[in-house]
N, C-alpha and C positions, 0 to 999 in steps of 0.2 A: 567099650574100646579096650579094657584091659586086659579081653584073653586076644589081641589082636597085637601082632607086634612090630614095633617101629619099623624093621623094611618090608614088611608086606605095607606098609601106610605107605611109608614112599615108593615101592612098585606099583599101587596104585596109583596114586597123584606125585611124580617127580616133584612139585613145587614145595612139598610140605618137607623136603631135604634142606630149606632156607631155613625153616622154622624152626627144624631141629638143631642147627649150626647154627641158629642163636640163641638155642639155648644148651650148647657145648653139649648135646644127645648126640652116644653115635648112634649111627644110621648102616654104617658100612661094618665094621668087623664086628662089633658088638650091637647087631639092631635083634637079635632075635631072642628079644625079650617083650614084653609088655608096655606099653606107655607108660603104665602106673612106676610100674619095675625103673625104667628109662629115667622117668623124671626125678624119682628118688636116689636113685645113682648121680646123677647132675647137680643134686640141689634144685632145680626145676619146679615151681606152680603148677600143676599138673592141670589145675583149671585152663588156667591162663595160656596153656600149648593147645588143650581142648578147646577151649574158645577161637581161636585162632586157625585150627586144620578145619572147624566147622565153618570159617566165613570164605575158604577156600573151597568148598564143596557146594557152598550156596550162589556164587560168584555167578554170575549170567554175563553173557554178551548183548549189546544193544544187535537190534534186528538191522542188519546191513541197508535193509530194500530203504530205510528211512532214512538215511543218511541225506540222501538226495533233496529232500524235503528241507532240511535244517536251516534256517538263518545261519548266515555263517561266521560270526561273532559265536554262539552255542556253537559250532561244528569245532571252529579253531580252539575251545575251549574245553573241548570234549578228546580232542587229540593231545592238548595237553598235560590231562589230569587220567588218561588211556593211557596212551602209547608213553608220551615223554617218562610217565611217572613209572611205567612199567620198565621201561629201557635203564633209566637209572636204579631200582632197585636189581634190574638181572646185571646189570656188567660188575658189580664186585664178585657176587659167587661164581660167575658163568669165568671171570680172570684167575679167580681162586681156585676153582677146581678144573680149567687146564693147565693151569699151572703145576698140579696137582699129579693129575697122571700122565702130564708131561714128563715129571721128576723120577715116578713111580717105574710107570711102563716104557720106555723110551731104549728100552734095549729091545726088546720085541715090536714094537711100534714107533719106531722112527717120527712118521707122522704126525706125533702129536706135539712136538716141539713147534711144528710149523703152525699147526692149528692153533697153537697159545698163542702165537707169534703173529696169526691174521686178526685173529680175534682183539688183542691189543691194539691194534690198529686202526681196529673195526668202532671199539669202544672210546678212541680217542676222538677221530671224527664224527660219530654221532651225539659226542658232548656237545663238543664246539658247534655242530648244525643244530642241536637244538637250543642251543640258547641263543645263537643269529635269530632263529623263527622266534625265540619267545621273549627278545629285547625289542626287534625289529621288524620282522615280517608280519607274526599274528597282530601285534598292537594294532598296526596301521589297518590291517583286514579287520579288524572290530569297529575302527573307525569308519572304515566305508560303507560297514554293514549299518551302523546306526547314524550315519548319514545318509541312507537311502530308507531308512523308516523314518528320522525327524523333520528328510527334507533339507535338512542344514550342507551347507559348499562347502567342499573338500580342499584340504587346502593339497597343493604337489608335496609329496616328501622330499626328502633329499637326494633318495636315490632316484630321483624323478617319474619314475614308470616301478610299476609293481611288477612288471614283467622282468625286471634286472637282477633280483633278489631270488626271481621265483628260477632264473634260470640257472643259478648259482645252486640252490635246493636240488633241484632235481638233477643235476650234475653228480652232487652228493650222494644223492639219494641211490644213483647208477655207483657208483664208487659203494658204497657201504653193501649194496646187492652183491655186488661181483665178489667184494670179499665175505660174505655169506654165501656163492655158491662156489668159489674154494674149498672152503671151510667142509661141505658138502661131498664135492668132487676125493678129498682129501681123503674125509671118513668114509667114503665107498656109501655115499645117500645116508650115514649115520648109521652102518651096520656095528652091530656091536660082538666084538669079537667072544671067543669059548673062554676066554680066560681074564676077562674080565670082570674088576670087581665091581662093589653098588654103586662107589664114586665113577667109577666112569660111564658105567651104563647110564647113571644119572647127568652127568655130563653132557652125552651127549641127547638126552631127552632136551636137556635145558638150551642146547643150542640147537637143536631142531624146532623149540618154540619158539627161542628169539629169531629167527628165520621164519617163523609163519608169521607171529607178531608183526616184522619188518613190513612182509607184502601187505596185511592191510594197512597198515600205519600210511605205506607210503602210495595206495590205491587212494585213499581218501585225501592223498594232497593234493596229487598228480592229475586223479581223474575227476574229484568233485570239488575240494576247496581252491585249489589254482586259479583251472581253466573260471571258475563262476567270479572269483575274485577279480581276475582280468578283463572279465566283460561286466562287471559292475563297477570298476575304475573307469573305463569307457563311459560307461551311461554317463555318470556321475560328471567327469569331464565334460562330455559333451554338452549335457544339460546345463553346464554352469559358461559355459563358451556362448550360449543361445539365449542366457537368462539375461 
């Protein structure tokens, strides 16, 4: 990797731009050096950055078609250690660097003022909804899930119907969409203009993942852990109304 240099690593994998901004590597005016070169300039562990771009390179996604399959106690807890963990580690750099070439470029590209400015808003509300799901919604989905394997009666929550909370989610869930296809509409699909530098081009890679990210995060609520969860409230109900 050392005759290989830092923005060619980040043009191929935008993610390993995190990696190097934490460890104060530039990437943008000064990337076209070496890793080795890089980390020595930094003070940087040159291992310990190597270690780190290679468990980004080994990373897999679970096989979608199996989602369906899942107990959904493991589903809801596979969206949160997925999607939630992913979503809070993207919204500081993804704030940071529209922030960024907001500051920089904003005399030729007007636009990106606005796009910090969805984004911020984007990243406030998917705090706050996922920690509703992971104080309130998921708990109680776990509970129904290993209450329909021990057999054990469910008690009503508070919010009486799983269907009140779930409807409140995917409200959000449209809310946080919309301001991701803003954001989209905005940058022209995330075209990247002739004169821009590795921070924005990487910019906007990074918000065109956290927009793929979003759809399946929120396929997997919408269309398999929701609806299953409300028809295993139901069973669960009803079996214990009969028992």
């Amino acid at each position: 990797m050392e005759t290989t240099t830092v923005r060619s690593i980040v043009s191929e994998d935008f993610r390993s731009a995190a990696i190097f901004e934490k460890y104060s590597i530039d990437f943008c005016c000064h990337g076209n050096v070496s890793l080795e070169q890089a980390c020595q300039e930094s003070g940087a562990p040159v291992e310990d950055v190597r270690a780190q771009l290679a468990i980004l390179s080994k990373e897999k996604d679970v096989r979608e078609d199996s989602f369906d399959a899942w107990e959904l106690d493991r589903l809801a807890e596979y969206i949160i250690q997925t999607h939630h963990r992913y979503v809070r580690s993207a919204i500081p750099t993804l704030l940071a660097h529209t922030k960024k070439i907001a500051e920089v470029h904003h005399e030729r590209h007007g636009e990106l003022a606005a796009i910090h400015d969805i984004m911020t808003g984007v990243a406030e509300e998917m705090t706050a909804h996922m920690m509703k799901e992971e104080l309130m919604l998921f708990p109680y989905i776990k509970k129904l899930a290993v209450s329909a394997r021990g057999g054990i009666p469910v008690q009503i929550p508070p919010f009486q119907s799983i269907q009140n909370p779930i409807r409140t989610m995917e409200a959000e869930h449209v809310s946080a969409g919309n301001g991701m296809g803003s954001i989209r509409k905005a940058s022209l699909q995330y075209a990247i203009p002739v004169d821009a530098c590795t921070t924005y081009r990487v910019t906007y890679q990074e918000l065109q993942a956290f927009e793929s990210d979003l759809h399946k995060h929120v396929h997997l609520e919408n269309n398999i852990l929701f609806p299953k969860a409300i028809e295993l409230e139901r069973q669960l109900f009803t079996a214990s109304q009969h028992g």
